[in-house]
C-alpha positions as CSV (number, residue, x, y, z in Angstrom):
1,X,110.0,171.3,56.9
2,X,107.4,169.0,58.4
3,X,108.6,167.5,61.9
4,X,107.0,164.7,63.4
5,X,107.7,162.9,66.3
6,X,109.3,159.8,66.5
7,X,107.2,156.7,68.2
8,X,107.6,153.5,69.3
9,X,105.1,152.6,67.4
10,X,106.8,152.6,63.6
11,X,110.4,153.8,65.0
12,X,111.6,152.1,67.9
13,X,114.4,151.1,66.2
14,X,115.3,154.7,65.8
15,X,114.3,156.0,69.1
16,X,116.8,153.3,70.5
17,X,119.8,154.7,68.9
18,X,123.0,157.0,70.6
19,X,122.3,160.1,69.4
20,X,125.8,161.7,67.9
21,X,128.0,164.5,69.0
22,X,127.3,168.3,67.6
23,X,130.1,169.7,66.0
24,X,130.9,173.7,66.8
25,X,130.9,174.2,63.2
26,X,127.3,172.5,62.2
27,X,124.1,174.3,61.8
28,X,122.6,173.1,64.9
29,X,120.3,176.5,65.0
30,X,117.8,175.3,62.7
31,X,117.8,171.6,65.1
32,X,117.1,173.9,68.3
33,X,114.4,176.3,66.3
34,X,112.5,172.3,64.9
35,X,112.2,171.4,68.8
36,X,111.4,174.8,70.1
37,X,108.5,175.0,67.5
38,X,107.6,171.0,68.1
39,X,107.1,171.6,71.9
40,X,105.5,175.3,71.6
41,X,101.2,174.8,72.6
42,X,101.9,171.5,73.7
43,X,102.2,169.7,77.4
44,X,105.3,168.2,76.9
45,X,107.8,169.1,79.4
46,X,111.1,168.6,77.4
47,X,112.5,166.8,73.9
48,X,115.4,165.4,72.9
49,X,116.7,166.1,69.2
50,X,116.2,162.3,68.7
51,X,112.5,162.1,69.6
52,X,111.5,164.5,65.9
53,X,114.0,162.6,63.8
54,X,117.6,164.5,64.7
55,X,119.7,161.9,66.1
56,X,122.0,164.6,67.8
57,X,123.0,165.2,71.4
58,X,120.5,168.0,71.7
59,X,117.8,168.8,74.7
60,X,115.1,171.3,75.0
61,X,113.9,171.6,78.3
62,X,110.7,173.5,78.3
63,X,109.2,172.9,81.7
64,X,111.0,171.7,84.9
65,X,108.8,172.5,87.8
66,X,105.5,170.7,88.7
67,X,104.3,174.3,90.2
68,X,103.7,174.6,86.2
69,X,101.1,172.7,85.3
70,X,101.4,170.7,81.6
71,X,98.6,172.4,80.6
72,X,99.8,175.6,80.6
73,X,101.3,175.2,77.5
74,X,103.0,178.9,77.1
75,X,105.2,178.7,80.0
76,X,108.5,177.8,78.5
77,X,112.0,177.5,80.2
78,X,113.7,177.1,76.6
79,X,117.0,176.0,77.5
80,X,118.8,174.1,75.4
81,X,122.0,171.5,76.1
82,X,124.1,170.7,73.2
83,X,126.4,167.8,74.4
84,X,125.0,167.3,78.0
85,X,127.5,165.1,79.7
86,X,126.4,164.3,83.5
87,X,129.2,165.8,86.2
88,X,127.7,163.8,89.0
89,X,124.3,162.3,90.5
90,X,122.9,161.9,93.8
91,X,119.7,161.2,96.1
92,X,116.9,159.5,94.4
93,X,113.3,160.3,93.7
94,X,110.0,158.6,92.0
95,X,107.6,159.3,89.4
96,X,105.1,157.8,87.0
97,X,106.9,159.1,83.8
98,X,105.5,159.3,80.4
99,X,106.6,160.4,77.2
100,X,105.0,160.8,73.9
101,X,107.6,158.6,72.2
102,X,106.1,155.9,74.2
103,X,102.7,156.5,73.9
104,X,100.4,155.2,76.5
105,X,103.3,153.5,78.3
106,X,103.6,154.9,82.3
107,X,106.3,153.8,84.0
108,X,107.1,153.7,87.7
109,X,111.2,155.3,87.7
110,X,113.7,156.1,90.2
111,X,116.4,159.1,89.3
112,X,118.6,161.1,91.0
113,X,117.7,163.8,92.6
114,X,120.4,166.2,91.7
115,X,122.5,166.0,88.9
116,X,125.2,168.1,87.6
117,X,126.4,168.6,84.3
118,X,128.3,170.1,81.6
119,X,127.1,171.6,78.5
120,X,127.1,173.7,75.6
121,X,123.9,176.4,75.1
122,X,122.6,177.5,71.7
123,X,125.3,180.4,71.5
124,X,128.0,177.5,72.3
125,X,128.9,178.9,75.9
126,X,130.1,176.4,77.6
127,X,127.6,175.8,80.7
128,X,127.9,174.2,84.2
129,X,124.5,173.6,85.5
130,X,123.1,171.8,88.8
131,X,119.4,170.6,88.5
132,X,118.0,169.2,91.3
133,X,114.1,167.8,92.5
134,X,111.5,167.5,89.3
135,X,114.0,169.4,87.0
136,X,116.5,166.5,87.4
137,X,114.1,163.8,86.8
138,X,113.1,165.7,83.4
139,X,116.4,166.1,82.7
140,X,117.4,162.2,83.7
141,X,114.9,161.1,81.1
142,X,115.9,163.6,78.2
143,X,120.0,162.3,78.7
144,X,118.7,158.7,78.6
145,X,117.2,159.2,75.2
146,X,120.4,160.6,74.0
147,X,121.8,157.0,74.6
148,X,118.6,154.9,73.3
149,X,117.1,154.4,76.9
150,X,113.2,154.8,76.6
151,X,111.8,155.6,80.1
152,X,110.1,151.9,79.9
153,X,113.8,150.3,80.1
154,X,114.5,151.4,83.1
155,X,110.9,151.6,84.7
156,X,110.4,149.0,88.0
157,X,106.7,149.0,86.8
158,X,104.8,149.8,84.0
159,X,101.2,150.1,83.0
160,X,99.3,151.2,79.9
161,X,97.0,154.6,81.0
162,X,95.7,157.3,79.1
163,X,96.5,161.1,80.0
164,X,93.2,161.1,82.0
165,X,94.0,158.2,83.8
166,X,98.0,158.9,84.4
167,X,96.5,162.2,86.1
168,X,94.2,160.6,88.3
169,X,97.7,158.0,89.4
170,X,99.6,161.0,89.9
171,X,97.4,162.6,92.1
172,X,97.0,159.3,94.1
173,X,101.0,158.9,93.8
174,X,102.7,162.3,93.3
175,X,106.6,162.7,92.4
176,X,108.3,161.8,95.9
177,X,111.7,162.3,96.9
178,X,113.5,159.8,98.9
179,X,116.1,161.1,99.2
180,X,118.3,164.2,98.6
181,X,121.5,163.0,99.4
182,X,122.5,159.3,99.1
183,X,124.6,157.5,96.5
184,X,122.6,157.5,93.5
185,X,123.5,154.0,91.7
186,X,123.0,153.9,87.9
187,X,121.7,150.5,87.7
188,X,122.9,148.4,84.8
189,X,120.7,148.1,81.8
């Protein structure tokens, strides 16, 4: 089966919806094996099920650290959350995110900087999981497209750059963290 990604070009309308629960007793394998084969050789650093056309509460997280760079596209973390459901959030950090549902869309976005959360792992082990600096904001941005949030929703700033020009703004304005302990406020949408 062809899997192509979903873009806000043609399927916006998609990309905004709440992705559904997985069921213990679906094939969800075969969903986990289409985004592990959709991200493998490529710079993203994690999908959820919604962004290649499975509307499911599913995220592959294939790189969390900037010490990997995206280029190095056979590093891969592979875990997968089934049914992520956020425990608690705190601190707060910025980064020019992208996404390749969004094309050349960059946005300027503030997340937590830890968050902890509940989920289920592709042998359906129950999982409880504390991600904190970079790998929360990758994680922040995978859990809003579960719920129909693109990165640009949320974004205090927003500007239309290329990947060679995105590098050159993250190098001028790296991923900082404010802080690693305050409230973290989810702002309302």
């Amino acid at each position: 089966m062809q899997t192509k990604q979903k873009t806000i070009e043609h399927d916006e309308a998609y990309l905004r919806q709440v992705s559904r629960v997985v069921e213990p007793s679906e094939n969800y394998q075969e969903d986990i094996e289409r985004l592990r084969e959709f991200c493998r050789g490529t710079e993203y650093f994690a999908l959820a099920a919604v962004q290649i056309g499975i509307p499911k509460r599913i995220v592959y997280l294939k790189n969390t650290t900037l010490e990997v760079a995206p280029e190095e596209t056979d590093y891969d973390e592979a875990r997968v959350l089934i049914n992520p459901v956020v425990i608690s959030r705190r601190g707060k950090t910025k980064f020019w995110e992208a996404c390749v549902s969004c094309l050349n869309n960059t946005g300027l976005v503030t997340r937590p900087y830890e968050i902890r959360v509940r989920y289920y792992d592709e042998d359906w082990v129950e999982q409880e999981k504390t991600f904190q600096g970079f790998a929360a904001t990758v994680l922040a941005h995978e859990l809003d497209h579960l719920d129909g949030i693109l990165h640009m929703d949320v974004a205090e700033k927003v500007l239309q750059l290329d990947k060679a020009e995105r590098k050159v703004l993250r190098e001028k304005e790296p991923y900082v963290v404010i802080s690693t302990d305050c409230k973290y406020e989810v702002s309302d949408l």
